[in-house]
Backbone as numpy.savetxt, mean C-alpha at the origin, in Angstrom:
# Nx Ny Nz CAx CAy CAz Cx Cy Cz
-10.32 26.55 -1.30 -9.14 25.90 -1.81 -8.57 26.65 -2.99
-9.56 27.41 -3.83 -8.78 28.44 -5.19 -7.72 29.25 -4.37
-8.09 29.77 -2.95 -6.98 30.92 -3.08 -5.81 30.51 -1.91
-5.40 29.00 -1.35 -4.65 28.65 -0.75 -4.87 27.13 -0.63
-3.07 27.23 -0.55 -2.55 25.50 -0.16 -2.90 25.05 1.18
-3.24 23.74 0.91 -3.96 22.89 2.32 -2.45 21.78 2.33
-1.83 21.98 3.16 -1.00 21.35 3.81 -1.01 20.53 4.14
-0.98 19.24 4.40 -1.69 17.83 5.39 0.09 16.97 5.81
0.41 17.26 7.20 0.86 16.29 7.76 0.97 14.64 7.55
2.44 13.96 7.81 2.24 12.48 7.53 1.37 11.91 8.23
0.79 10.85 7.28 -0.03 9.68 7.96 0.43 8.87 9.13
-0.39 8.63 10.42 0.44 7.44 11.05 -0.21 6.18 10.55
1.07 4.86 11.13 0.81 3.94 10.55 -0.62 3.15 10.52
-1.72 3.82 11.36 -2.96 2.98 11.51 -3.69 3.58 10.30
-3.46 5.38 10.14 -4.13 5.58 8.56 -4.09 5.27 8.03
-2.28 4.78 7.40 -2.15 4.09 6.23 -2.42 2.88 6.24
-2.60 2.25 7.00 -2.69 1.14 7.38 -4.76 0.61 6.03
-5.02 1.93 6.88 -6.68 1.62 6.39 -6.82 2.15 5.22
-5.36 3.44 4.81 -5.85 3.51 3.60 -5.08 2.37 2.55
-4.30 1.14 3.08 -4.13 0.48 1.85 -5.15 -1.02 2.22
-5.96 -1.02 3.44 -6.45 -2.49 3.46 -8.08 -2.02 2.91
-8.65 -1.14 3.70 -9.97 -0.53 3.26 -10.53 -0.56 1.58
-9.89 -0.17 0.98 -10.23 0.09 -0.63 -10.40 -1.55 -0.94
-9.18 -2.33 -0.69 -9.14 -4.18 -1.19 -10.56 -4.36 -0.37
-10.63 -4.09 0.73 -11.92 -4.76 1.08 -13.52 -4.29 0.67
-13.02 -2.99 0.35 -14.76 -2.55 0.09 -15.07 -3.01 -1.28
-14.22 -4.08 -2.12 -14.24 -4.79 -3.50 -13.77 -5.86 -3.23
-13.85 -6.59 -2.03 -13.74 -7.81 -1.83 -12.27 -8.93 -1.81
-11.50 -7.71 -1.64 -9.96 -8.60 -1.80 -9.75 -8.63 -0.12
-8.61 -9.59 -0.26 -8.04 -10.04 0.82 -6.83 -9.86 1.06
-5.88 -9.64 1.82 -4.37 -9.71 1.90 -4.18 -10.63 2.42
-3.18 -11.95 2.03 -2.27 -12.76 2.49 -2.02 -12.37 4.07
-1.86 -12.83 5.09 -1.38 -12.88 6.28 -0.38 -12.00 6.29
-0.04 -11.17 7.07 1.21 -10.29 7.04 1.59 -9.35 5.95
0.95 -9.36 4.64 1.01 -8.77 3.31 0.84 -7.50 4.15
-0.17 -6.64 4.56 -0.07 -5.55 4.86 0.91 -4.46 5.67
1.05 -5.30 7.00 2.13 -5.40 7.42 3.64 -5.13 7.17
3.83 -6.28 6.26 4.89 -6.21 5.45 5.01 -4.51 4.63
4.23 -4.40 3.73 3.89 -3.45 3.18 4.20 -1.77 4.02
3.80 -1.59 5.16 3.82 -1.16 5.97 5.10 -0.77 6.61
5.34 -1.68 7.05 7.34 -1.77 7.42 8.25 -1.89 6.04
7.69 -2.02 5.02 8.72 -1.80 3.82 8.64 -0.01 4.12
7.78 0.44 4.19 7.23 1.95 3.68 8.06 2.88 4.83
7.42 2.70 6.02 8.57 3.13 7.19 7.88 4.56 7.41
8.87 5.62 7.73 8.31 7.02 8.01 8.66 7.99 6.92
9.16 7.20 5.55 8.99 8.55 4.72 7.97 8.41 3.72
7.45 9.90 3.78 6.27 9.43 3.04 6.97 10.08 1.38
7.93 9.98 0.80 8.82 9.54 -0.20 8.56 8.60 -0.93
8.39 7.62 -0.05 7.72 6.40 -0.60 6.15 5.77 -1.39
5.45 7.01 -0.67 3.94 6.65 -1.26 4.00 6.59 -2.40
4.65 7.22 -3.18 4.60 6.90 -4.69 4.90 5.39 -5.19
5.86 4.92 -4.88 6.50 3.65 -5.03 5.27 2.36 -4.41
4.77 3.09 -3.35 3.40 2.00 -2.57 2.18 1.73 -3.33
1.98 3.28 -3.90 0.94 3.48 -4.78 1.06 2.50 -6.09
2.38 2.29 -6.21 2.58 1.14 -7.82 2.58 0.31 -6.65
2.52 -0.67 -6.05 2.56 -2.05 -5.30 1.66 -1.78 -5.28
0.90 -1.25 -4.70 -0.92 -1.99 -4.88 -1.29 -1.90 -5.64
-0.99 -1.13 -7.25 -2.00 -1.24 -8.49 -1.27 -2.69 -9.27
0.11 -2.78 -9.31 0.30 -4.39 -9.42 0.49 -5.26 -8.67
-0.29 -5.35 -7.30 -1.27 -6.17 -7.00 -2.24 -6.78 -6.96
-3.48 -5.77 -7.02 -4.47 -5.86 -8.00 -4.09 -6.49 -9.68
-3.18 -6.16 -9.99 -3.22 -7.08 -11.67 -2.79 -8.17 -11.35
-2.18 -8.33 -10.35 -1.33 -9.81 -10.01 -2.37 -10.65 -9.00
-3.57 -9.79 -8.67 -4.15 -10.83 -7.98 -4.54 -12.26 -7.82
-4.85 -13.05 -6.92 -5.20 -14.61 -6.90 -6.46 -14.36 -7.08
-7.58 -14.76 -7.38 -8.70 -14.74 -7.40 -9.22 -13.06 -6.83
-9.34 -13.52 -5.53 -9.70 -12.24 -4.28 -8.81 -12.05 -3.38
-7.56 -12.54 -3.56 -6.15 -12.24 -2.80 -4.99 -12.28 -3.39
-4.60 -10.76 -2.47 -3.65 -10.15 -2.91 -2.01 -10.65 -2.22
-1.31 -11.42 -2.45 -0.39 -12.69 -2.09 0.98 -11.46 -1.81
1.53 -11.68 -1.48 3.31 -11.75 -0.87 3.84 -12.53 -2.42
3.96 -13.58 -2.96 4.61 -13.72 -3.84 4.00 -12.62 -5.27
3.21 -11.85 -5.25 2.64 -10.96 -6.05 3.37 -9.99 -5.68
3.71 -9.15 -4.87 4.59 -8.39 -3.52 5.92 -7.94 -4.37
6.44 -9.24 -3.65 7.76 -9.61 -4.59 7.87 -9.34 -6.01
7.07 -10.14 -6.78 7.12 -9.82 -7.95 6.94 -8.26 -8.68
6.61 -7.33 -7.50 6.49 -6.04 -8.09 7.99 -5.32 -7.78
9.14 -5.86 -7.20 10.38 -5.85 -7.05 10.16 -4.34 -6.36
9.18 -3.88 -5.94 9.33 -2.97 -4.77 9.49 -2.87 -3.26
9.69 -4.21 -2.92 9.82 -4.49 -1.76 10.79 -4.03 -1.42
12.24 -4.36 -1.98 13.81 -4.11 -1.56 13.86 -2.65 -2.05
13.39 -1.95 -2.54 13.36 -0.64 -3.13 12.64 0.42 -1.42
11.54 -0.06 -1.08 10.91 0.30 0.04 11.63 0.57 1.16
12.39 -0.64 1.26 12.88 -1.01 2.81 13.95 -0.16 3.07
């Protein structure tokens, strides 16, 4: 890797899929019904967006319910309409 760039192609949606539900679960969170989903179809096919996804799940985690991570938490990170 010192003497060349590693390139990596977009994710399809089942990667990302595991890379935003996998991490909540291997620490015990939960997503709301459709939260991921949602998440998912906000995000779409540019990966432009991972940055913007990457802040929705870290204030999710601060906005969490106990061990779930809610849709009205979602919202409140006003990245939803920004995503879509």
């Amino acid at each position: 890797m010192e003497n060349g760039a590693i390139n990596l192609g977009p994710m399809t949606r089942d990667e990302l899929e595991r890379a935003i539900v996998q991490p909540a679960a291997r620490v015990g969170l939960d997503f709301e019904p459709g939260l991921a989903g949602r998440m998912l179809d906000d995000v779409g096919e540019s990966p432009g967006n991972l940055p913007l996804l990457e802040f929705a799940l870290t204030e999710l985690w601060a906005r969490r319910q106990a061990r779930l991570l809610t849709h009205a938490a979602y919202e409140e990170t006003g990245v939803s309409g920004v995503l879509s």
